[in-house]
Biotite code that builds the C-alpha atoms (Angstrom):
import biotite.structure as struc

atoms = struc.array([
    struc.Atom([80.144, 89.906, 103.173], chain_id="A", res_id=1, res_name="UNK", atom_name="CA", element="C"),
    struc.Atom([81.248, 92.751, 100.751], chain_id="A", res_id=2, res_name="UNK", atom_name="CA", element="C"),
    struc.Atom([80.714, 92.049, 97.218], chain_id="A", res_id=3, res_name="UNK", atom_name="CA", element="C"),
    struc.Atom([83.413, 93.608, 94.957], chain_id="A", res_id=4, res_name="UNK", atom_name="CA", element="C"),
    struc.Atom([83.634, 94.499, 90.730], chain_id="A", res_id=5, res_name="UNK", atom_name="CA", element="C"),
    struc.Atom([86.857, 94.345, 89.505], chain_id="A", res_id=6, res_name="UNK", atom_name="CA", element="C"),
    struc.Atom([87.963, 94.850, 85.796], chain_id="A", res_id=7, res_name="UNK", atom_name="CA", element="C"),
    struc.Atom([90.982, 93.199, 86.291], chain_id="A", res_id=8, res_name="UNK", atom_name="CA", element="C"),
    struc.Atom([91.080, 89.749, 84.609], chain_id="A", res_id=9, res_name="UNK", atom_name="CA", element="C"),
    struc.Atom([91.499, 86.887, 86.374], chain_id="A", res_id=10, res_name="UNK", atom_name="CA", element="C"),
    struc.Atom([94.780, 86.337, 84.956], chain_id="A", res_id=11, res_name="UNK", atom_name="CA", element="C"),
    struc.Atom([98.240, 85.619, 86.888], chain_id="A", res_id=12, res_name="UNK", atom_name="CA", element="C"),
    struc.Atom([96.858, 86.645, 89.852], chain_id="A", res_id=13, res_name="UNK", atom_name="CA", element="C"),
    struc.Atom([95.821, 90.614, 88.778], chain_id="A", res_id=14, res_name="UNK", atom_name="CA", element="C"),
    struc.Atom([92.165, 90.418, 89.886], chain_id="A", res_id=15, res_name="UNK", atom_name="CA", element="C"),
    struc.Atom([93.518, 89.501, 93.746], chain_id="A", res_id=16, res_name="UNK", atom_name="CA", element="C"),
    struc.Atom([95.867, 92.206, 93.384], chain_id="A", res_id=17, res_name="UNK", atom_name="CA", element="C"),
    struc.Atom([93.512, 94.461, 92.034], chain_id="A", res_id=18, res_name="UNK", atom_name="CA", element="C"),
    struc.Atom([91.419, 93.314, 95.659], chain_id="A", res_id=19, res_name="UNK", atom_name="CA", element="C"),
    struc.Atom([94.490, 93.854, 97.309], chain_id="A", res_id=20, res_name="UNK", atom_name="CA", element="C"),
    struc.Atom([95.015, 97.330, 96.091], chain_id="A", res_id=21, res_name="UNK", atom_name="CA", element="C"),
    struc.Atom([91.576, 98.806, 96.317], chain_id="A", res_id=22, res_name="UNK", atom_name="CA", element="C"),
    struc.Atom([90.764, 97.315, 99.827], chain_id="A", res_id=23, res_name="UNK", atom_name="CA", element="C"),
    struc.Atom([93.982, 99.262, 100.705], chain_id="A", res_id=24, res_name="UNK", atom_name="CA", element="C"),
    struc.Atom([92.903, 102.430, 99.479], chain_id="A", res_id=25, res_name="UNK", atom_name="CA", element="C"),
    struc.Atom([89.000, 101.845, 100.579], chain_id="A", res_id=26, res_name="UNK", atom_name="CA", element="C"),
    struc.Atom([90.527, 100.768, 104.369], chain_id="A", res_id=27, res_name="UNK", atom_name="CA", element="C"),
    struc.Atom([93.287, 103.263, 104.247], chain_id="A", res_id=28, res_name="UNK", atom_name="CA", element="C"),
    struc.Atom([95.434, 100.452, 105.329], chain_id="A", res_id=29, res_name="UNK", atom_name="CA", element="C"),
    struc.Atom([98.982, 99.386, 103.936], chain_id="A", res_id=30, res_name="UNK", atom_name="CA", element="C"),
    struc.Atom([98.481, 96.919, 101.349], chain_id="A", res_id=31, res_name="UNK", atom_name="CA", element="C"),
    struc.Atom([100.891, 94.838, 103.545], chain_id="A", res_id=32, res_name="UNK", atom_name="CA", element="C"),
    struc.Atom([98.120, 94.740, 106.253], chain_id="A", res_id=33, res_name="UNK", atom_name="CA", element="C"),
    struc.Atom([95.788, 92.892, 103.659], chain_id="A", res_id=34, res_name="UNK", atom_name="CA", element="C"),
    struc.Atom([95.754, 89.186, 103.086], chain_id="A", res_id=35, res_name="UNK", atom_name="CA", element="C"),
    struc.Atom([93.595, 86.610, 101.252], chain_id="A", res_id=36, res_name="UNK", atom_name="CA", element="C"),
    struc.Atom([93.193, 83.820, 103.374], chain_id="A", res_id=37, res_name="UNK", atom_name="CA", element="C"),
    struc.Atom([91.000, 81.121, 100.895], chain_id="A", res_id=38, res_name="UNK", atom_name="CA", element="C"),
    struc.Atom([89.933, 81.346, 97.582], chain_id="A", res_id=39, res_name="UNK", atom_name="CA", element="C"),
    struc.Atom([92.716, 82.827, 95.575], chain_id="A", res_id=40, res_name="UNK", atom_name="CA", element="C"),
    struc.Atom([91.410, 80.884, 92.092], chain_id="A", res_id=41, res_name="UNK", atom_name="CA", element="C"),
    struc.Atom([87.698, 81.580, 93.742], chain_id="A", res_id=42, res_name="UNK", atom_name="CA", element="C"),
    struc.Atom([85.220, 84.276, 92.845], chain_id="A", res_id=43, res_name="UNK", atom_name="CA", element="C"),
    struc.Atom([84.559, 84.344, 97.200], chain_id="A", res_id=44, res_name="UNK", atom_name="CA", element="C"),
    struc.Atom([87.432, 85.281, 99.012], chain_id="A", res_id=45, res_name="UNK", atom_name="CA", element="C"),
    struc.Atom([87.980, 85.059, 102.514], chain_id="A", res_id=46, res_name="UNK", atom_name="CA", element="C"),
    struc.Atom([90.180, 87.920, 103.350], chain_id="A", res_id=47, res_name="UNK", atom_name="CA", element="C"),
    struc.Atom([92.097, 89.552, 106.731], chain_id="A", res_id=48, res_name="UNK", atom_name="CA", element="C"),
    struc.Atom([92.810, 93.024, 107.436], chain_id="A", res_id=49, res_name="UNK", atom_name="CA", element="C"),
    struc.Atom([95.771, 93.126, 110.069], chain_id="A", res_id=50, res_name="UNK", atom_name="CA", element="C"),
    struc.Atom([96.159, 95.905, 112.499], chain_id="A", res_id=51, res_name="UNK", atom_name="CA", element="C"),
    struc.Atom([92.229, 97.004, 111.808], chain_id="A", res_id=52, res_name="UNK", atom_name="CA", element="C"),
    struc.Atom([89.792, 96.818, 114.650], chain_id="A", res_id=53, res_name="UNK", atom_name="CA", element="C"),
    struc.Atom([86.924, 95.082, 114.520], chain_id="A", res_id=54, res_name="UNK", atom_name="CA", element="C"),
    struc.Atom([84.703, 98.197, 115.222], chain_id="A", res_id=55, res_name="UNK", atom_name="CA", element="C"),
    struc.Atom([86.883, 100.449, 112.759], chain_id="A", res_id=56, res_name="UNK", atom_name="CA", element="C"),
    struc.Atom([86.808, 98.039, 109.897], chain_id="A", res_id=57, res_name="UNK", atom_name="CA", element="C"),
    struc.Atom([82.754, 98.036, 110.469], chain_id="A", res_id=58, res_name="UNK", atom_name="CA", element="C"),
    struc.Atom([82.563, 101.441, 110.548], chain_id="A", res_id=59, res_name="UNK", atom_name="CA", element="C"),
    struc.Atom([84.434, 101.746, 106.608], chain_id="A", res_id=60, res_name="UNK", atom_name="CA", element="C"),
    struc.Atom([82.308, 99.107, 105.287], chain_id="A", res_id=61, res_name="UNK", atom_name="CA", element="C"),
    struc.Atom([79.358, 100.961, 107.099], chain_id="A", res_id=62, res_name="UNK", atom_name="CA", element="C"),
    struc.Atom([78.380, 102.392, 103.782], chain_id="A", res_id=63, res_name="UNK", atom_name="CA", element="C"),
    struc.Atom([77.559, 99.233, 102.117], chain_id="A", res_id=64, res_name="UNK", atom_name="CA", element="C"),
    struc.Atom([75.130, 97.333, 104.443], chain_id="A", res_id=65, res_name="UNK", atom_name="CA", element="C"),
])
C-alpha cells in the first residue's frame, strides 16, 4: 500500500489524473502503462502498472516502506 497527497480536487476526475500523472513520473513509466482498476470516486485505489516487473516496481517504491 502507498499512501499518496494530492492537491488536486476531487473534481471531474483531476485528483485520478493527478495519480495518474505523478505515478508516471515517480515509476518512469508512460502514463499509458498506468491504470486504476477500483475506486475511481474512492479515496483507496487499486491501481496496475503494465509493462513493470514485479521486482522493479518494488524496488521504486523501496523508499517508502
Amino acid at each position: 500500500m502507498l499512501k499518496v497527497r494530492l492537491k488536486a480536487a476531487p473534481v471531474d476526475g483531476g485528483a485520478n489524473e493527478e495519480l495518474v500523472k505523478f505515478l508516471s513520473r515517480f515509476l518512469k513509466v508512460p502514463i499509458s502503462s498506468i491504470e486504476i482498476k477500483t475506486g475511481r470516486t474512492s479515496k483507496n485505489k487499486v491501481v496496475s502498472v503494465a509493462g513493470l516487473a514485479p521486482a522493479d516496481l518494488d524496488e521504486r517504491l523501496s523508499p517508502f516502506k
